[in-house]
Every structure is written in C-alpha cells, then in structure tokens.
N, C-alpha and C positions, 0 to 999 in steps of 0.2 A: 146161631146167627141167622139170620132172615136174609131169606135170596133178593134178587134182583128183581124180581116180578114182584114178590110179597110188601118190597118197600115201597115199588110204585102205585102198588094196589092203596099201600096205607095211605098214598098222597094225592092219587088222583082224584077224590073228591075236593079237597083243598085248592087244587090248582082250576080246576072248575070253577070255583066260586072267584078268583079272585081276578082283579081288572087286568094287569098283563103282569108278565112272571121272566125271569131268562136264570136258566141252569147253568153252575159253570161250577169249575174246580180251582183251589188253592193251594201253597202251601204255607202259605201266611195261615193268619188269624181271619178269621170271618171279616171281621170288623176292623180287620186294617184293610183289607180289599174293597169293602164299600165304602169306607171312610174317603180311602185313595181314587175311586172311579166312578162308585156308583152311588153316592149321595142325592145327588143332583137328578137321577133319575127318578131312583125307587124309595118308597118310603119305608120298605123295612127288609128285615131278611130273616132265611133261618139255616141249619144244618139240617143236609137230608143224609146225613152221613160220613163216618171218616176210616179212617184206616193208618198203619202206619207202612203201607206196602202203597207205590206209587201204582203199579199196573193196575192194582182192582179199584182204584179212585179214576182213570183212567175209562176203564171196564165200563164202571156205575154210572157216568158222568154220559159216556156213550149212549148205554143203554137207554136212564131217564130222557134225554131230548130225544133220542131217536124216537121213544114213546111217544113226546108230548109236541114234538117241535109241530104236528099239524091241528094242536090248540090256534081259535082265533087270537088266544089273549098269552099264545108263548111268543114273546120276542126273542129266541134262538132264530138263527139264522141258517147254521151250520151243526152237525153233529159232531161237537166236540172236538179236541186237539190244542193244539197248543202246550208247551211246557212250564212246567210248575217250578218253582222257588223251589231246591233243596228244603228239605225239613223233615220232622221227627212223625209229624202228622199231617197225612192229607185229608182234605177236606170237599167234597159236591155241595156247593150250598145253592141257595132257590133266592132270586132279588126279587121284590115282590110292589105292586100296590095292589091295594084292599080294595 
C-alpha cells in the first residue's frame, strides 16, 4: 500500500495544473456527494483514495489539504473534519475544474 506522502507525490502535479480543486471525505459514493453539493460548482471529480477504516480516511484527508490548502487554486478552507455517513467504504476525493 502507498503512504501518505507517495499519494500526494502521485497528485501533486495534477493539482497544479488544474483551475481550483477542494479535498474532502465521504462515506457515500463519490457521485452522490457531488451530485448532492457539488455540481453546481465543479465540473468533475475523482477518488484519491478509500479505505474501509474511518480514522486513516480521516488521516489521508488531513494530511492532503494540510499539503495543498496553500495552492492558489485549492479552495479548502479548513484542514479537514467533519463527520462521515456510516459505511462500508470511506472515501477522500478531489472536486475539480480543468
């Protein structure tokens, strides 16, 4: 499994390139969460990762904005928090325009 560094390594040229981004955690489905909040913002989204242990989604979620939140083009505000939907899989995913 790939740490925490290694995944933000594999994304941080990605997130560079793209117009504004905001990280956050689920325990829905990707795409009932943007469906439900973030349509209207972002034009697309992706998974930077899941788990089915809530703390290391928790963890991940932390760490990437704590990385990125001083991007001009990360719209995070805050590093992380909030509580997730009970579920079987949690999710960090990245909302995005190109």
């Amino acid at each position: 499994m790939a740490t925490m560094k290694e995944l933000g390594d594999k994304y941080e040229s990605k997130l560079i390139g793209l117009k504004n981004f905001k990280i956050g955690k689920t325990g829905q489905t990707v795409k009932e969460r943007y469906d439900s909040e973030y349509a209207n913002v972002y034009e697309s989204y992706m998974i930077l990762g899941n788990s089915e242990d809530e703390d290391t989604i928790d963890e991940f979620e932390k760490y990437m904005i704590d990385r990125f939140i001083d991007f001009n083009n990360c719209d995070n505000e805050q590093i992380g928090g909030g509580k997730m939907a009970e579920s079987n899989q949690y999710i960090v995913y990245l909302m995005h325009n190109s």
